[in-house]
N, CA, C and O of each residue as an XYZ file, in Angstrom:
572
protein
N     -12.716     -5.744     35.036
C     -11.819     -4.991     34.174
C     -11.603     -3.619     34.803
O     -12.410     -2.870     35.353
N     -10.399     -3.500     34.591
C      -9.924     -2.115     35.488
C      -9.467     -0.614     34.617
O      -8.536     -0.630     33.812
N     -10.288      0.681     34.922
C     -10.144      1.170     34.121
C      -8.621      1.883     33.980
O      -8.181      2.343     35.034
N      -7.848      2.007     32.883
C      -6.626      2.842     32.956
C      -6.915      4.444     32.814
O      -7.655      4.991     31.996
N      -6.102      5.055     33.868
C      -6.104      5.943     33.988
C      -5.593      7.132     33.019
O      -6.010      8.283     32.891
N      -4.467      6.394     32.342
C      -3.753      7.215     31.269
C      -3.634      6.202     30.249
O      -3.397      5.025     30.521
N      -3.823      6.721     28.872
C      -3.576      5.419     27.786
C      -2.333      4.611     27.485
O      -1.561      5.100     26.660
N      -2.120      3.806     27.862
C      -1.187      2.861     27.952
C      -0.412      3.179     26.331
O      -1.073      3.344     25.306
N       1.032      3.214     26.392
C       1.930      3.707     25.175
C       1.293      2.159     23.646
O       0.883      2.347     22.501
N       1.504      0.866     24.401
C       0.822      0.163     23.617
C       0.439     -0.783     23.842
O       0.978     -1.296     24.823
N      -0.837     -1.752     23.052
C      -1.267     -2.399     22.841
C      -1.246     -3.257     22.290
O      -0.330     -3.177     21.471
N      -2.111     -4.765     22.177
C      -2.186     -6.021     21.179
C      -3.052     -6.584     21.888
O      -3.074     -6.807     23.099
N      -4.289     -6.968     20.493
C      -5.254     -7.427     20.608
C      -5.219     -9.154     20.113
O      -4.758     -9.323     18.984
N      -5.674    -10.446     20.878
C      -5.105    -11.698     20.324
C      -6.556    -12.322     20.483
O      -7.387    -12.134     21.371
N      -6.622    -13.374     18.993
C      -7.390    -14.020     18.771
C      -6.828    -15.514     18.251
O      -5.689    -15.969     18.364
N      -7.864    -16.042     17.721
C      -7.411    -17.080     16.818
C      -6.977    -16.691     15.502
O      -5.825    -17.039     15.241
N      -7.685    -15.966     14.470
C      -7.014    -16.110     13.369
C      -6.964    -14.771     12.915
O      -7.050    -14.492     11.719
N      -6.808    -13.800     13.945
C      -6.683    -12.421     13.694
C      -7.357    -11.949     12.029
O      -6.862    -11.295     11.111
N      -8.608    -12.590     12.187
C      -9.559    -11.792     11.201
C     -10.389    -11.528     11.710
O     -10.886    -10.714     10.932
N     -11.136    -11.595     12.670
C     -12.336    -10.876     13.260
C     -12.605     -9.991     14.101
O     -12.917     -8.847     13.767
N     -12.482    -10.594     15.937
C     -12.534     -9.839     16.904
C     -11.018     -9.114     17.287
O     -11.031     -7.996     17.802
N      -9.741     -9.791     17.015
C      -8.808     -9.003     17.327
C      -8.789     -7.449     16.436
O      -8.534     -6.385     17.000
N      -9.148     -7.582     14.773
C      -8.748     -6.942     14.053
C      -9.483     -5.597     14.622
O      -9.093     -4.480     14.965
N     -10.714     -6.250     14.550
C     -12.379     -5.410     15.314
C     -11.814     -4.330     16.199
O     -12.067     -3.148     15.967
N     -10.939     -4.764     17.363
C     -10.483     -3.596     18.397
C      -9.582     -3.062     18.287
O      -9.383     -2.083     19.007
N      -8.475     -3.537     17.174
C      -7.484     -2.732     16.799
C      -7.875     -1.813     15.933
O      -7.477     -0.681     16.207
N      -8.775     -1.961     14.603
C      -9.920     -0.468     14.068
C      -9.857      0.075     15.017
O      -8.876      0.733     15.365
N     -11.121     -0.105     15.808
C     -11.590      0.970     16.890
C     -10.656      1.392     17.685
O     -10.819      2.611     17.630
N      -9.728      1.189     18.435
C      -8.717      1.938     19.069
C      -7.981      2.426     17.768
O      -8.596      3.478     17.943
N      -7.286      2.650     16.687
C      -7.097      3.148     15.950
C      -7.995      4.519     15.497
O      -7.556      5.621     15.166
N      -9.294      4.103     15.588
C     -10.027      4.952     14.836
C     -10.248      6.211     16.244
O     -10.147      7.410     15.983
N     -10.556      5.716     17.723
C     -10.622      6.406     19.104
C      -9.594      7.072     19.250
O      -9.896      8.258     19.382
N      -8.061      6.825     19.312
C      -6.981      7.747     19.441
C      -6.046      7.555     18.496
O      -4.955      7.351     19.029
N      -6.002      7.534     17.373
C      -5.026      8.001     16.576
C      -3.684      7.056     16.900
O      -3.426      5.951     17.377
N      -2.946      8.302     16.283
C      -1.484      7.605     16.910
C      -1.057      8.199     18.670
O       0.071      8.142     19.161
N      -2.170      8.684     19.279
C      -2.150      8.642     20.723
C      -1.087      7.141     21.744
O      -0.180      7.047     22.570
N      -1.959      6.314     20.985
C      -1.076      4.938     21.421
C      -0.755      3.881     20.510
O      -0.953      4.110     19.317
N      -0.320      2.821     20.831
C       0.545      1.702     19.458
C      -0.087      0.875     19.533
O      -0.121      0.284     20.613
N      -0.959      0.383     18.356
C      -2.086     -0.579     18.692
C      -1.739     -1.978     17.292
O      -1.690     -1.788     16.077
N      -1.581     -3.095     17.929
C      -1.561     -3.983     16.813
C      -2.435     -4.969     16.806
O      -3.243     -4.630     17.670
N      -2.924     -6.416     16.182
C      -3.366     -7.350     16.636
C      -2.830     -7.911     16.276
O      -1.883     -7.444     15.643
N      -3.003     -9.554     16.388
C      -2.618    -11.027     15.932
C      -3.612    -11.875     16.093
O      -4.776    -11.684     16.442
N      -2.915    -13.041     15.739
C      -4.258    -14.536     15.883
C      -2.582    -15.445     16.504
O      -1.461    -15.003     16.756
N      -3.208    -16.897     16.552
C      -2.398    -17.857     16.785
C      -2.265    -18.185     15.607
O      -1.076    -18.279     15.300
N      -3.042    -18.429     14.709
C      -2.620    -18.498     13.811
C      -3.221    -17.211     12.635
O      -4.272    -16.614     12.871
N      -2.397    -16.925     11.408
C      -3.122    -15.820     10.165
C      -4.138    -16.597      9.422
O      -3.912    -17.545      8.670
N      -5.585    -15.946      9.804
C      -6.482    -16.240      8.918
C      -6.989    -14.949      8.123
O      -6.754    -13.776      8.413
N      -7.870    -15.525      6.868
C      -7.742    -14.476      6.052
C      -8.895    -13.273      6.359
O      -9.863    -13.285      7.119
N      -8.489    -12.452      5.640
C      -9.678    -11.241      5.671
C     -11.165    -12.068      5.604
O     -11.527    -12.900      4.773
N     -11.959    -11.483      6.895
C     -13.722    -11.986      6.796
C     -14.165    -10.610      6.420
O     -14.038     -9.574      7.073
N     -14.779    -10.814      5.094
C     -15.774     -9.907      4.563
C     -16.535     -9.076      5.574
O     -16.523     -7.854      5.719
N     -17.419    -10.314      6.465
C     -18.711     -9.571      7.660
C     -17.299     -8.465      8.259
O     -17.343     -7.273      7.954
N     -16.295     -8.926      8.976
C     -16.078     -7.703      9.643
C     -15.678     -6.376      8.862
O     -16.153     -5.247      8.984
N     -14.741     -6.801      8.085
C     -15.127     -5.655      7.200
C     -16.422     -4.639      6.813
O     -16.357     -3.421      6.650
N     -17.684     -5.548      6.709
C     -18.819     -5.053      6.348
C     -19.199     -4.243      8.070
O     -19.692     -3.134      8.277
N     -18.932     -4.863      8.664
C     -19.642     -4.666     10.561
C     -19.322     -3.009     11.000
O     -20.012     -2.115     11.490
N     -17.439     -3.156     10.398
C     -16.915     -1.992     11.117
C     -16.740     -0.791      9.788
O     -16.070      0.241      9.822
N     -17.270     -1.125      9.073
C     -17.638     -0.006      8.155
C     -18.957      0.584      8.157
O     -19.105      1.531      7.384
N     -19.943      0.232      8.855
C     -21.041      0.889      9.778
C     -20.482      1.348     10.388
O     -20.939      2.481     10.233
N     -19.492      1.483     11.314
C     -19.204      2.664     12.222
C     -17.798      3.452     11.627
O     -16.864      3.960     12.246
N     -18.075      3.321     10.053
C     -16.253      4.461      9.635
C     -15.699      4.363      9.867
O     -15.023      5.341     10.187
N     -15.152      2.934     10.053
C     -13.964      2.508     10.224
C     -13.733      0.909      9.051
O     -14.353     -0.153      9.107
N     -12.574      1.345      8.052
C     -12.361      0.949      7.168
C     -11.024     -0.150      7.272
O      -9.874      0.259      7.433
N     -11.329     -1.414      7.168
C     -10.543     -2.101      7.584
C     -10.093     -3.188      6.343
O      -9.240     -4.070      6.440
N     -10.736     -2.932      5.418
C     -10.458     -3.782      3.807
C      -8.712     -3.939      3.792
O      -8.069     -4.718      3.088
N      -8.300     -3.182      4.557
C      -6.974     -3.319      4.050
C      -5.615     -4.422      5.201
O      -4.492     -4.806      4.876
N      -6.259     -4.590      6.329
C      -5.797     -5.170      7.498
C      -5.523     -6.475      6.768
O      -6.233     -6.873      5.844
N      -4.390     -7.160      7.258
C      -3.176     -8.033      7.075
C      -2.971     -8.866      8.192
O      -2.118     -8.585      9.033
N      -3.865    -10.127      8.291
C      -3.235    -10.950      9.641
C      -2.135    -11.371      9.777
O      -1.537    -11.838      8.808
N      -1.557    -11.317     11.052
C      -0.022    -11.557     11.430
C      -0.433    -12.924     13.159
O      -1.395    -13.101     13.906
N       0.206    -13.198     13.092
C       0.368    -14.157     14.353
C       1.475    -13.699     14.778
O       2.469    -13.069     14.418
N       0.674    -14.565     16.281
C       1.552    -14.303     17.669
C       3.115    -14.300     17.488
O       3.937    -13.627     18.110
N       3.374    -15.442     16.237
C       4.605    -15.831     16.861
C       5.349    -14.738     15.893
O       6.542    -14.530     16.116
N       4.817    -14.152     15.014
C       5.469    -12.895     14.080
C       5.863    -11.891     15.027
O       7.048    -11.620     14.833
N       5.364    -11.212     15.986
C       5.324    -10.176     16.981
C       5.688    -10.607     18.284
O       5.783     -9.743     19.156
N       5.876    -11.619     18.524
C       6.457    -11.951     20.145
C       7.515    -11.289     20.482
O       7.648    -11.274     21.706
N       8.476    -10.630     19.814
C       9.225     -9.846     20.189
C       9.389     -8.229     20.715
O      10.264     -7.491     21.167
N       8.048     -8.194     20.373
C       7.919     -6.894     20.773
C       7.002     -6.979     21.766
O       6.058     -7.769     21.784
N       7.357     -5.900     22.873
C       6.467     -5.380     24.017
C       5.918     -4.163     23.712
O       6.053     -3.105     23.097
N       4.546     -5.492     25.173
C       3.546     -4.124     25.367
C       2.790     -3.793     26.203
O       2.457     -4.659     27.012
N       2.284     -2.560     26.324
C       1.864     -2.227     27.701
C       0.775     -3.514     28.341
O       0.865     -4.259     29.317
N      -0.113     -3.364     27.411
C      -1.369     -3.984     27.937
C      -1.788     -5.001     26.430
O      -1.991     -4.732     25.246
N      -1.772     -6.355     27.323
C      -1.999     -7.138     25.612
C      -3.627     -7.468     26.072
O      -3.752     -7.173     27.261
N      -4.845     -7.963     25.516
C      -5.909     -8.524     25.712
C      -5.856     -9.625     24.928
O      -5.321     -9.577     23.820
N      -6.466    -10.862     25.473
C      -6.783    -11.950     24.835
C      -8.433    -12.305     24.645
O      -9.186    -12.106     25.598
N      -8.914    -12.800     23.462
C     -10.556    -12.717     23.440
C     -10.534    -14.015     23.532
O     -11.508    -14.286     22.830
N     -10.111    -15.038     23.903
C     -10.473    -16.470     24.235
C      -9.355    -17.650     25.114
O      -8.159    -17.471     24.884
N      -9.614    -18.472     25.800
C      -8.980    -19.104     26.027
C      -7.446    -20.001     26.246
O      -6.628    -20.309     27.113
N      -7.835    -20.198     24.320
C      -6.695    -20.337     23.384
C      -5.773    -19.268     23.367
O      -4.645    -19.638     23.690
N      -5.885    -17.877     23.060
C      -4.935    -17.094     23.122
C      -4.495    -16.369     24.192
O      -3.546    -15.586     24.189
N      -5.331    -16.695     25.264
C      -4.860    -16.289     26.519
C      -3.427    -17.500     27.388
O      -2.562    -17.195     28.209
N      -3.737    -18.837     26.743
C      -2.744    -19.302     27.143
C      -1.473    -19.347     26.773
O      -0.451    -19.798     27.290
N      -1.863    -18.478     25.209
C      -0.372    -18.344     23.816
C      -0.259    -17.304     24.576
O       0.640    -17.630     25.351
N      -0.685    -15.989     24.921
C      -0.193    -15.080     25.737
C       0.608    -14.955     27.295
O       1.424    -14.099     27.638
N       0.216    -15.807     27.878
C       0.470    -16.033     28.948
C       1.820    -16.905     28.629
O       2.628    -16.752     29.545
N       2.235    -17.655     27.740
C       3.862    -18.518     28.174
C       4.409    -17.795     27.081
O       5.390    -18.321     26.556
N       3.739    -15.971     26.286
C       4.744    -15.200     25.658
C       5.233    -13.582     26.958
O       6.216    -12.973     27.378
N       4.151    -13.598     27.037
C       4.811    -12.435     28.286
C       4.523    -12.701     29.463
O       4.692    -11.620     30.026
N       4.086    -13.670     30.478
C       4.025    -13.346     31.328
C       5.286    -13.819     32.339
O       5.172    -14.617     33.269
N       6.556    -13.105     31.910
C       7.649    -12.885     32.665
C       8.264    -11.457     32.454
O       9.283    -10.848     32.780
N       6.825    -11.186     31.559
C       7.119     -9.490     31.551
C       6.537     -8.582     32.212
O       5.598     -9.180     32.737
N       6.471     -7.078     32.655
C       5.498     -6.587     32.852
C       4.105     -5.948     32.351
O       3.315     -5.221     32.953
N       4.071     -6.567     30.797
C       2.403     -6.274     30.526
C       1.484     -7.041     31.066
O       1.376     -8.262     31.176
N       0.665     -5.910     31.472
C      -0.589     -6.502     31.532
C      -1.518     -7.126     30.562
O      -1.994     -6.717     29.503
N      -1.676     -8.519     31.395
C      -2.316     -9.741     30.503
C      -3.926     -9.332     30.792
O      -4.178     -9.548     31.978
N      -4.996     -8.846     30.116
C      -6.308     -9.128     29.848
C      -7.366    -10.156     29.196
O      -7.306    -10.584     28.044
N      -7.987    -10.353     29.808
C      -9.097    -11.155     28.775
C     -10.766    -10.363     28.880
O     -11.527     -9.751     29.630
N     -10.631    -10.824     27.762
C     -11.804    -10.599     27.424
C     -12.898    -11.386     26.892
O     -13.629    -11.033     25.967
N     -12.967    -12.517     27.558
C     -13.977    -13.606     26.303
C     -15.198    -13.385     25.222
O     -16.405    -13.385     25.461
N     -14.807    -13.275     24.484
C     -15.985    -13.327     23.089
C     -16.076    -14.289     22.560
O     -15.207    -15.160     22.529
N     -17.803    -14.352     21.715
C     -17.379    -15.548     21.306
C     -17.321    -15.282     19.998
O     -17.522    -14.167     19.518
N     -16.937    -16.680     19.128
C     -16.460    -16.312     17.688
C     -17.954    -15.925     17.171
O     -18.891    -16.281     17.887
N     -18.217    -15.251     16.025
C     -19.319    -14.530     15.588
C     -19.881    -15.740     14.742
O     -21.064    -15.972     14.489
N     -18.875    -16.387     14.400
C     -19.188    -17.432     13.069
C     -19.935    -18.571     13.121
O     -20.548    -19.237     12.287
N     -19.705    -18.652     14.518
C     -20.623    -19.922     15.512
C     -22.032    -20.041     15.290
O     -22.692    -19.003     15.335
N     -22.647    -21.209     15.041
C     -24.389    -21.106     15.418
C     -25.147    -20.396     14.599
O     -26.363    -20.567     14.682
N     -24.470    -19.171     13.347
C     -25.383    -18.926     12.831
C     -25.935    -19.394     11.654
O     -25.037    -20.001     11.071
N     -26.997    -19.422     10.980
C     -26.996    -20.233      9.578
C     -27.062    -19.585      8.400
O     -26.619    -20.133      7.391
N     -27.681    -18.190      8.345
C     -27.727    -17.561      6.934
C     -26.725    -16.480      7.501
O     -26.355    -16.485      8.675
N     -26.174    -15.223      6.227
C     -25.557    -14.138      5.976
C     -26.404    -13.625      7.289
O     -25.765    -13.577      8.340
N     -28.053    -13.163      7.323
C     -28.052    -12.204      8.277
C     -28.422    -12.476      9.751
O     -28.930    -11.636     10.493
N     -28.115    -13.724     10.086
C     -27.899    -13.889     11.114
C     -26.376    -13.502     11.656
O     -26.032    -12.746     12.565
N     -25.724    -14.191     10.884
C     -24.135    -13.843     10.842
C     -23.252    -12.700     10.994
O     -22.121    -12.590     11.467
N     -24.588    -11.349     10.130
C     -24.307    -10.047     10.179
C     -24.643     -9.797     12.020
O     -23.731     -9.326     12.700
N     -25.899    -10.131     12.637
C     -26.678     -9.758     13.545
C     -25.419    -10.456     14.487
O     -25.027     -9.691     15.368
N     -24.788    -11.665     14.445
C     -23.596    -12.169     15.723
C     -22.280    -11.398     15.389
O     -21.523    -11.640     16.329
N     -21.679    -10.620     14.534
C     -20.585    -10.059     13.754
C     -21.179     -8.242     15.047
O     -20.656     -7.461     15.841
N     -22.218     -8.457     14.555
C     -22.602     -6.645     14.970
C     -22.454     -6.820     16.521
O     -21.855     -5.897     17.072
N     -22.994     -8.072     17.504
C     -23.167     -8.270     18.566
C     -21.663     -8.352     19.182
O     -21.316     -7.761     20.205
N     -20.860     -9.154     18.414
C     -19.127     -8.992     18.886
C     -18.662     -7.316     18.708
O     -18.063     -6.729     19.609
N     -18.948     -6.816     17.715
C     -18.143     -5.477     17.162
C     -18.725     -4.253     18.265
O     -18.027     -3.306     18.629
N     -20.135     -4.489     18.702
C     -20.547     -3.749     19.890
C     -19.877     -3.985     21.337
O     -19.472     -3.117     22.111
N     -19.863     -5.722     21.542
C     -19.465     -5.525     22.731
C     -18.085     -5.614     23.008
O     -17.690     -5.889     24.142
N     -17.303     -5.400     22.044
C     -15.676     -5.010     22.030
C     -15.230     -3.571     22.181
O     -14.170     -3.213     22.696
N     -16.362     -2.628     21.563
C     -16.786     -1.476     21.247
C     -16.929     -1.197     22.967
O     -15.956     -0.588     23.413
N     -17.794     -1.485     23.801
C     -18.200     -1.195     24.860
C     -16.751     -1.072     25.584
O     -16.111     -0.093     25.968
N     -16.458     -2.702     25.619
C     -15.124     -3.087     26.648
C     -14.059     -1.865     26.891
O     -13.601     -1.351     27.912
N     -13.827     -1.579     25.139
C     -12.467     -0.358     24.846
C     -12.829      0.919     25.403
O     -12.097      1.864     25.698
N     -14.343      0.765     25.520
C     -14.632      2.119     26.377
C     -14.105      2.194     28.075
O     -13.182      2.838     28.574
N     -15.105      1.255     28.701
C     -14.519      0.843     30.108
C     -13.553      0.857     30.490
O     -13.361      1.433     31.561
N     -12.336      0.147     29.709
C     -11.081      0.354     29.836
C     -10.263      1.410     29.603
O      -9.505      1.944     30.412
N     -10.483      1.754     28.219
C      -9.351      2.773     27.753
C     -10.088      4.094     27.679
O      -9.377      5.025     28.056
N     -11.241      4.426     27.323
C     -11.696      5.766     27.545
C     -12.441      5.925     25.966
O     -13.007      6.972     25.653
């Protein structure tokens, strides 16, 4: 991952159901620069608000109760500087939506938080482990 030198005008963060890890880095770049840059997310498809992230990124003051999933195919019309994809799946919905453009396509693989765990606080403990290391990435990259 390559760091940018100046903050890219905008962004989009893509998941599957734009309730977890996409929403996750659109907070935090929201909450890091303001309206500095244009930050949205999506899923492939809209899934609904997950409580844990809500609960995850309100440990770090950032209040997200109110975020609204939208999919890819709602926003394909708009460009952007730098899109990231956190899996597979949306790296390939990304890739046959811009890549005849000039944003830069990222990935980032995470995995879903929801996976493998069996009670609430395990769930909290894989939710905190995504929200950190998305947390890290936006550093490396964007500052």
């Amino acid at each position: 991952m390559t760091k940018i030198n100046t903050l890219p005008a905008s962004i989009l963060f893509v998941c599957t159901l734009n309730s977890i890890r996409s929403p996750m880095a659109e907070g935090m770049m929201k909450s890091r620069f303001g309206d500095d840059v244009y930050v949205q997310s999506c899923g492939l498809e809209a899934g609904e608000l997950s409580d844990l992230m809500v609960a995850v990124m309100r440990e770090k003051g950032i209040d997200m109760s109110g975020h609204k999933s939208k999919t890819l195919a709602e926003i394909a019309d708009t460009s952007f500087d730098v899109v990231v994809a956190f899996n597979a799946d949306a790296e390939a919905a990304v890739r046959a939506v811009f890549d005849d453009s000039d944003t830069e396509i990222d990935i980032w693989p995470t995995p879903d938080p929801t996976k493998g765990a069996m009670d609430v606080r395990a769930m909290m403990d894989n939710f905190r482990a995504v929200r950190d290391v998305v947390e890290l990435r936006i550093g490396k990259k964007f500052g």
